[in-house]
Backbone bond lengths (Angstrom), bond angles and torsions (degrees), N, CA, C in turn:
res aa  C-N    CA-C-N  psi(-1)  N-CA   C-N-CA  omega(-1)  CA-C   N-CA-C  phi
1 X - - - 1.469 - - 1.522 110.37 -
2 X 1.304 123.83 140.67 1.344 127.68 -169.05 1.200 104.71 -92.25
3 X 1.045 151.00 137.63 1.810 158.53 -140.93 2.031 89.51 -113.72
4 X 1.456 104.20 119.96 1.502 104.23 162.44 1.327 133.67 -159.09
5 X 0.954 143.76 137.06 1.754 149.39 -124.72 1.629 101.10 -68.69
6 X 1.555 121.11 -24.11 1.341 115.33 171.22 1.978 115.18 -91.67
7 X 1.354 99.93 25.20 1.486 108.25 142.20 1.417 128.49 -65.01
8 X 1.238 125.95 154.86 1.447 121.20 153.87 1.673 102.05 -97.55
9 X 1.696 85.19 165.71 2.144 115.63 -160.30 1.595 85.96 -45.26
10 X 1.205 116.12 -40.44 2.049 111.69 -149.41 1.491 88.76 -88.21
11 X 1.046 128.21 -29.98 1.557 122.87 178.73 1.262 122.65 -68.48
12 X 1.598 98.97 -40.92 2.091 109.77 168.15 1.760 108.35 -78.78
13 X 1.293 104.77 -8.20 1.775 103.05 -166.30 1.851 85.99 -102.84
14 X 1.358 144.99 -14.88 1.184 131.34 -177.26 1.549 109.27 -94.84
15 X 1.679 118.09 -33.49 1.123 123.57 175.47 1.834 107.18 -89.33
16 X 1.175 149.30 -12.72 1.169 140.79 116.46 1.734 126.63 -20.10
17 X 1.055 105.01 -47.45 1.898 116.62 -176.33 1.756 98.44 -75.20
18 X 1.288 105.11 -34.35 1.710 101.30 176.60 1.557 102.99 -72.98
19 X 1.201 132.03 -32.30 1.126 105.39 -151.71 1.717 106.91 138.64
20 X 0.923 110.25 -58.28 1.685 123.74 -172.20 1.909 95.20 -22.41
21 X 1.164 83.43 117.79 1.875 90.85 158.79 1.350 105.80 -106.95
22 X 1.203 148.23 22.91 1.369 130.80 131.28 1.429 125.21 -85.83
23 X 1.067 115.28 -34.84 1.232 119.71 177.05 1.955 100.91 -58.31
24 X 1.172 112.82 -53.70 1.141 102.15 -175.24 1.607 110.98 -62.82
25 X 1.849 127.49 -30.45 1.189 114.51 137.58 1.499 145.99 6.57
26 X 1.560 91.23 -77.36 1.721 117.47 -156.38 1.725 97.86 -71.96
27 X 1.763 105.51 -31.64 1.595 114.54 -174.19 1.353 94.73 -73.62
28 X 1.252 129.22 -68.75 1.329 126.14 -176.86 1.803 132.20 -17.26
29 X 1.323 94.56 -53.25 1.488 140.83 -150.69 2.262 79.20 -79.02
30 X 1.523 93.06 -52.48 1.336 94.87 -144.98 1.832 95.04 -90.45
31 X 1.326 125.47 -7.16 1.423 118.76 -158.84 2.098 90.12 -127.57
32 X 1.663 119.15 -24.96 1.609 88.90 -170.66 1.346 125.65 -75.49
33 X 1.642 119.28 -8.90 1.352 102.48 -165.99 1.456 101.37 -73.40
34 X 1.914 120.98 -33.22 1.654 112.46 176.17 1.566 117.80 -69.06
35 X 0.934 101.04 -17.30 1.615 102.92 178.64 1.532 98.50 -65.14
36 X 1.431 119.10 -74.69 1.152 126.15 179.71 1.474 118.49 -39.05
37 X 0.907 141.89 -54.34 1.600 157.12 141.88 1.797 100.53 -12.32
38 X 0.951 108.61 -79.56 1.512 121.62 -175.27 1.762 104.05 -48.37
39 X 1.381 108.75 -61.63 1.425 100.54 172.60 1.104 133.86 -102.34
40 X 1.173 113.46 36.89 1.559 142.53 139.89 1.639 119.15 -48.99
41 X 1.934 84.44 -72.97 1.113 113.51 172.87 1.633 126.23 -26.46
42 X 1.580 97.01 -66.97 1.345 124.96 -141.65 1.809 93.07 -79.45
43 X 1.695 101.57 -51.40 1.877 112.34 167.00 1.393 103.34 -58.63
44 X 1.165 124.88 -85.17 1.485 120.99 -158.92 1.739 89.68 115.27
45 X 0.862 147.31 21.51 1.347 154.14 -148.82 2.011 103.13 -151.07
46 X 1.081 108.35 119.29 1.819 104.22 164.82 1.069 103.25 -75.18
47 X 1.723 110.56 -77.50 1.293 109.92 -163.80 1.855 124.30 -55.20
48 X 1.215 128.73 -27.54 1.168 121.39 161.45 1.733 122.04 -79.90
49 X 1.146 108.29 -31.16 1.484 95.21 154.21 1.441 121.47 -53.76
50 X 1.147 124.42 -40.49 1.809 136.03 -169.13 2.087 90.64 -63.79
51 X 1.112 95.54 -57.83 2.195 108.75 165.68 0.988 111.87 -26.14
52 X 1.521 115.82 -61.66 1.435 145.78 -161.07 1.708 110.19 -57.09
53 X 1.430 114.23 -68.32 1.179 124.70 161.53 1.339 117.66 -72.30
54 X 1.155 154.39 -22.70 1.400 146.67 120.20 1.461 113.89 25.56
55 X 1.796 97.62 -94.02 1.204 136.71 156.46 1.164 112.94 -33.49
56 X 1.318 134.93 -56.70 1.462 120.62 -168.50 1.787 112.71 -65.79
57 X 1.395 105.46 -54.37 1.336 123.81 162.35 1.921 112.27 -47.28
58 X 1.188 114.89 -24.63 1.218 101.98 173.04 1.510 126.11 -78.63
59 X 1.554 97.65 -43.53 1.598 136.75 162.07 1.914 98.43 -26.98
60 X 0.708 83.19 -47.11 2.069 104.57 -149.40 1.863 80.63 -73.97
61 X 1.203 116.92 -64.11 1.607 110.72 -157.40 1.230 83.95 -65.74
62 X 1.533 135.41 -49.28 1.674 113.44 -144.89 1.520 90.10 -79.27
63 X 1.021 123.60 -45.23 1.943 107.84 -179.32 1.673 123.94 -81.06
64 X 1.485 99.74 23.25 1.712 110.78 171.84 1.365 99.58 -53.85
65 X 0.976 159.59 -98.40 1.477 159.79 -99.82 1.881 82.62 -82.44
66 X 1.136 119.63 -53.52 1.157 111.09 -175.22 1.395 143.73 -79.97
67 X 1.666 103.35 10.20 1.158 120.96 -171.95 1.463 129.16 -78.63
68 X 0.945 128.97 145.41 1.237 138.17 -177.41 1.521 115.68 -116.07
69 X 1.429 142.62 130.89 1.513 134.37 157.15 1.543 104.42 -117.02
70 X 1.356 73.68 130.11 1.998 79.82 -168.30 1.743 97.45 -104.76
71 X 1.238 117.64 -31.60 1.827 117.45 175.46 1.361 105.57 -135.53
72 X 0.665 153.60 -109.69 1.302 139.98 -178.47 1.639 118.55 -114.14
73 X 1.691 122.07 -170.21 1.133 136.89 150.44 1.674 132.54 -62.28
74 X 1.765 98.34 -25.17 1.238 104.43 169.28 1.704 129.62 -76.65
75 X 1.659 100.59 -30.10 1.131 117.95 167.10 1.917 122.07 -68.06
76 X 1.446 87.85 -46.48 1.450 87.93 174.46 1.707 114.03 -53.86
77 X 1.028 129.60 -71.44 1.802 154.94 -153.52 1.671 68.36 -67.55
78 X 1.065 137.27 -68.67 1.574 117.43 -172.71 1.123 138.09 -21.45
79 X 1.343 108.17 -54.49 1.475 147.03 -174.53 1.974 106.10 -73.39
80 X 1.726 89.70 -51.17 1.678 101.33 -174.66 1.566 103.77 -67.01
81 X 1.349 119.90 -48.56 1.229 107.86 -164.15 2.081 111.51 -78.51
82 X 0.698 118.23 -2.45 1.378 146.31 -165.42 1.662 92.75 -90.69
83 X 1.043 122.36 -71.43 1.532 141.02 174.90 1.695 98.08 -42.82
84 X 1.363 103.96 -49.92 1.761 105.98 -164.68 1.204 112.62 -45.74
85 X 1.705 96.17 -60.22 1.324 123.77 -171.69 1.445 115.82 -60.46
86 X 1.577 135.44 -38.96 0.805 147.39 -156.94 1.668 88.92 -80.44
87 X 1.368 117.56 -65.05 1.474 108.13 149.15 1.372 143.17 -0.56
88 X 1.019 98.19 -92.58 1.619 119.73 176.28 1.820 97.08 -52.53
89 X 0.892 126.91 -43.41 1.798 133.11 -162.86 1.692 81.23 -68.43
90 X 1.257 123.74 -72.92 1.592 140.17 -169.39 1.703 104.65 -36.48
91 X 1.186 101.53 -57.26 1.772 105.86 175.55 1.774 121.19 -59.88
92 X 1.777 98.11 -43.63 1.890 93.91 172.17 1.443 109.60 -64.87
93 X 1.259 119.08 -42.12 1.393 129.83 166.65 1.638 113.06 -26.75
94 X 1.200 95.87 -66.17 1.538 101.75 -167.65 1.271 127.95 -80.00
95 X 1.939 92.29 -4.81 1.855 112.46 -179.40 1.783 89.93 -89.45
96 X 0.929 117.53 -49.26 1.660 123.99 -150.65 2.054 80.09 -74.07
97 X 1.105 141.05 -69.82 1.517 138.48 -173.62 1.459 89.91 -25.12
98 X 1.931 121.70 -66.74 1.243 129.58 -143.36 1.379 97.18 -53.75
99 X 1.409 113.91 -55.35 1.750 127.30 -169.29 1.647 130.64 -78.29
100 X 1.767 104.32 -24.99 1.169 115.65 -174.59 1.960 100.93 -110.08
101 X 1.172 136.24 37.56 1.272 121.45 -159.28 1.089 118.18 -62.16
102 X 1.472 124.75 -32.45 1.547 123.69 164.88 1.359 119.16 -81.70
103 X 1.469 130.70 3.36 1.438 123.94 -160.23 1.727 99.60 -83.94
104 X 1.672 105.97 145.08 1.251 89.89 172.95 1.389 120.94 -92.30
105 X 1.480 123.32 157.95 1.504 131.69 -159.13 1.665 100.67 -72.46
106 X 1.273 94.31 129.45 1.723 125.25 175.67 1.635 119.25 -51.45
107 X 1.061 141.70 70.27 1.486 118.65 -150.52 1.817 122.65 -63.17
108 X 1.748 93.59 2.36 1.479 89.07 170.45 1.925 102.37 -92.82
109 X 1.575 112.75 -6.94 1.467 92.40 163.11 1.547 139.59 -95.48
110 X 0.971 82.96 10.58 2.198 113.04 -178.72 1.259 100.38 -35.09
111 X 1.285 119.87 -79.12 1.802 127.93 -173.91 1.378 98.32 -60.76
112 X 1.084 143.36 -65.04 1.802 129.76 -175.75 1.971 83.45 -30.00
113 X 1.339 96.83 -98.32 1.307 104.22 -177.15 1.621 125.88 -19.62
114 X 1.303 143.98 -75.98 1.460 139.57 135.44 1.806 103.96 20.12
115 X 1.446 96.99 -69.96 1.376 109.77 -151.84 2.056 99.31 -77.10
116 X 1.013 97.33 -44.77 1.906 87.95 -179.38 1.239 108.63 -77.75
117 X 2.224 137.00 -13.48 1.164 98.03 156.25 1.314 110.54 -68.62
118 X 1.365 132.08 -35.81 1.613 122.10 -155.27 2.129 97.92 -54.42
119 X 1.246 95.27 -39.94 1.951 93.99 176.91 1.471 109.48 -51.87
120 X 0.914 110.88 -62.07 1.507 121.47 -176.18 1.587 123.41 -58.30
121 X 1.320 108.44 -42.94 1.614 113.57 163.55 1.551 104.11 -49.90
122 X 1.285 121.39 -71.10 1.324 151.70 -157.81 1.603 99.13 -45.83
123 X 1.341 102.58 -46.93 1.837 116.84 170.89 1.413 111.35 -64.17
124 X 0.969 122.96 -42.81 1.530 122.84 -175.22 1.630 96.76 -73.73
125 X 1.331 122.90 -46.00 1.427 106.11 177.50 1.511 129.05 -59.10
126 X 1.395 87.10 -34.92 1.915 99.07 179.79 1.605 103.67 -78.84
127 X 1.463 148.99 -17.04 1.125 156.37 179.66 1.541 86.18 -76.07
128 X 1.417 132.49 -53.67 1.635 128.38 -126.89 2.230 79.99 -99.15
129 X 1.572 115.35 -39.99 0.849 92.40 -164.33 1.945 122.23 -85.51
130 X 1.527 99.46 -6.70 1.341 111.50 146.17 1.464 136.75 -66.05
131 X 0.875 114.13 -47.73 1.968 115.40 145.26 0.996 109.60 -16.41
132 X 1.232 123.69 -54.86 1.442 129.20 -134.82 1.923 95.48 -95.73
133 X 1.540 117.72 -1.12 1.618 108.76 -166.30 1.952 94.97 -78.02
134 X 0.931 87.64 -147.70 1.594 108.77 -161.47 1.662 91.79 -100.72
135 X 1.189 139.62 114.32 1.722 122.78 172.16 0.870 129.33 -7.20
136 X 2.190 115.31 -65.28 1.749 105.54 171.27 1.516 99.98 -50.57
137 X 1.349 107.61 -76.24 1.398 121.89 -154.34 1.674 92.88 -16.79
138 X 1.223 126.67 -86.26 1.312 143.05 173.91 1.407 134.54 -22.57
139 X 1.413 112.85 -39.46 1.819 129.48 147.12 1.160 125.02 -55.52
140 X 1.515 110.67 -46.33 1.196 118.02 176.78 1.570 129.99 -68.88
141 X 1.628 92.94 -46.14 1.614 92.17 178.60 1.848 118.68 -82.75
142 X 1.683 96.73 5.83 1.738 106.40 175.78 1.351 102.09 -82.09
143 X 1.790 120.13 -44.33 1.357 127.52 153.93 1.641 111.05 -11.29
144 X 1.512 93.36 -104.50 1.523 114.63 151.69 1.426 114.90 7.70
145 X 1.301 102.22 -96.98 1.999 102.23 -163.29 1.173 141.72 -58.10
146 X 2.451 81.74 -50.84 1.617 116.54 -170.25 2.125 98.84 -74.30
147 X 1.123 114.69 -38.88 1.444 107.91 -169.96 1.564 111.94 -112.25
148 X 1.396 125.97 154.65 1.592 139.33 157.94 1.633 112.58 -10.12
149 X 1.659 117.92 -42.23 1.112 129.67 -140.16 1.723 119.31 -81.92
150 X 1.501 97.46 103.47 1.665 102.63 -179.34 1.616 119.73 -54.11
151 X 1.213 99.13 158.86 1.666 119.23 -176.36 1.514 100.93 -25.34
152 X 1.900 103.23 -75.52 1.474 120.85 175.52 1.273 115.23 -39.95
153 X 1.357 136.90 -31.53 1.432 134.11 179.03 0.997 111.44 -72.15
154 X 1.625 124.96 -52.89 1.299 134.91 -168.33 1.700 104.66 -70.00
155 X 1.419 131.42 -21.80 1.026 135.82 -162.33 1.809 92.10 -93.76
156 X 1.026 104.87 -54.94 1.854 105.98 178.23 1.738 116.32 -58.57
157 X 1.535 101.26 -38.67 1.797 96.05 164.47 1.432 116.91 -47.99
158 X 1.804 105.93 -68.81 1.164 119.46 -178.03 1.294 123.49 -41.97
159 X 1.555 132.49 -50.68 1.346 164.99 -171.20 1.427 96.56 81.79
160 X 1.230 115.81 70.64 1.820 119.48 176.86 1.383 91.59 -129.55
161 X 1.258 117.84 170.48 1.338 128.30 164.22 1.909 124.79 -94.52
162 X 1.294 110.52 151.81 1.891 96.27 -157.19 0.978 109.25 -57.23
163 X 2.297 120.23 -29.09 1.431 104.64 -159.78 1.924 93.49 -87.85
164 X 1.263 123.98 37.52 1.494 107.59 146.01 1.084 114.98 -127.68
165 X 1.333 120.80 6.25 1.690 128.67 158.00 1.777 115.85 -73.91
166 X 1.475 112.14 -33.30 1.401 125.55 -178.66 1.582 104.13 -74.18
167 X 1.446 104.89 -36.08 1.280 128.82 168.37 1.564 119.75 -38.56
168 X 1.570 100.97 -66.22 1.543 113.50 172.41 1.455 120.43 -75.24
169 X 1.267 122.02 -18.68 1.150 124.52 169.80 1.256 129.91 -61.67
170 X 1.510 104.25 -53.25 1.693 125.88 161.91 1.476 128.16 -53.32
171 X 1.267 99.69 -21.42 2.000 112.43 -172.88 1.805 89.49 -93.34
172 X 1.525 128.42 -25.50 1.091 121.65 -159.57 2.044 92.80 -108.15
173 X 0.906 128.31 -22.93 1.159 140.31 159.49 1.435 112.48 -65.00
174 X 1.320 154.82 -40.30 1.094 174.55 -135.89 1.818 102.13 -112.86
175 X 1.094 120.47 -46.14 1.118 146.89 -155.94 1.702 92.86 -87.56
176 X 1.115 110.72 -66.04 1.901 126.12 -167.29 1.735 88.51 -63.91
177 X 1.761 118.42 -39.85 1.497 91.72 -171.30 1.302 119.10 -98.71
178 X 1.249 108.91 26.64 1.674 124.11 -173.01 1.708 79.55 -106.55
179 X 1.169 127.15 -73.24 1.555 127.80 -178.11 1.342 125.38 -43.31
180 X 1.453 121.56 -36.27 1.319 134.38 -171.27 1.698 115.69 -91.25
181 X 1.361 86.93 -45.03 1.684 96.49 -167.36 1.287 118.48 61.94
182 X 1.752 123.30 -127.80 1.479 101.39 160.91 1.073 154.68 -82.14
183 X 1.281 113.52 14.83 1.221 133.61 157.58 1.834 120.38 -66.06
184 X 1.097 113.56 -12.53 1.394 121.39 -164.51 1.449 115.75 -63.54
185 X 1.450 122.60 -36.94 1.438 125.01 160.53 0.975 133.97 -43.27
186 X 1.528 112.01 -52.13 1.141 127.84 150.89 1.552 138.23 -64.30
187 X 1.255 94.49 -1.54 1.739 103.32 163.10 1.381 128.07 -88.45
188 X 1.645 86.24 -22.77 2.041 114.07 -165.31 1.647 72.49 -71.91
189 X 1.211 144.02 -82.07 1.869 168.24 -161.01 1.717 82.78 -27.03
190 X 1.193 112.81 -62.10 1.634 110.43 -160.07 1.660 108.39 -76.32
191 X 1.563 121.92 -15.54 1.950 103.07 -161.39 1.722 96.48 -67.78
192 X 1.277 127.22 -11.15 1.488 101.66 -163.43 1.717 100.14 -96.64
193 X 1.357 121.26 0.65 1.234 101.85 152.50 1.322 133.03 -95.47
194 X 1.391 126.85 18.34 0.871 154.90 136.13 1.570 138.79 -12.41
195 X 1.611 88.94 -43.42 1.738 95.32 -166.29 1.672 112.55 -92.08
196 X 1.041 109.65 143.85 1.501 147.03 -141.60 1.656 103.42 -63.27
């Protein structure tokens, strides 16, 4: 099937999960100029906004097989570009502390700042409440999030079979959205920076 803009999101998000490089196209085509716009905005920066969505769009192909759209494309890129930024804010943050340690704080950089501890807290909770699974449970779904590595892979390392890898995934998924609530989307956005 040829991927084209008078699809709907779940129709470009199922032929995306196969594989389709047009479909991932048609999203591209149809979602960077607001992306870009938004984190434009949010940096104050072109060229790292232009980074920004880069990345998100890169994000998206390498975790195709594993993707899910649960409401739309608009919701998703919402969530993603939001995450970026919150990102990117967290890292100048932590460059400008490294270099400026005595400088006193800028009050036009308060909210950057504000906003990368709330990232960073938020990480330590999602780190502390993964700790907390069962060992497999916990290997498995680090498998899972933190690396590339599909169900079937993780099931052939292990020598388990997938439906008790899908198994552990779901008990550890279940868990983050009982803990998170609405925050949980945005938690799914953060496990792959995560890894160790």
């Amino acid at each position: 099937m040829i991927a084209s803009t008078a699809q709907t999101d779940i129709e470009l998000a199922a032929l995306l999960q196969a594989g389709d490089e047009g479909a991932f196209k048609v999203i591209y085509q149809k979602y960077w100029d607001k992306l870009l716009v938004i984190a434009g905005r949010r940096l104050g920066d072109v060229e790292e906004a232009e980074e920004a969505v880069q990345e998100i769009f890169l994000n998206l192909w390498k975790r195709k097989e594993r993707f899910e759209l649960k409401i739309g494309f608009d919701n998703y890129f919402a969530v993603a570009v939001k995450f970026e930024v919150f990102n990117r804010l967290a890292k100048r943050s932590r460059e400008k502390q490294g270099n400026t340690a005595f400088a006193h704080v800028n009050p036009k950089h308060s909210e950057p700042d504000h906003l990368a501890f709330e990232l960073e807290t938020l990480k330590r909770q999602l780190e502390s409440t993964i700790s907390a699974l069962p060992p497999k449970c916990q290997l498995i779904f680090r498998m899972s999030r933190e690396t590339d590595l599909t169900n079937k892979k993780i099931a052939e390392n292990l020598n388990i079979s997938e439906k008790a890898v899908e198994k552990h995934i779901t008990h550890a998924l279940k868990l983050l959205k009982s803990r998170f609530g609405p925050l949980f989307v945005f938690v799914i956005l953060i496990l792959p920076t995560l890894k160790k």
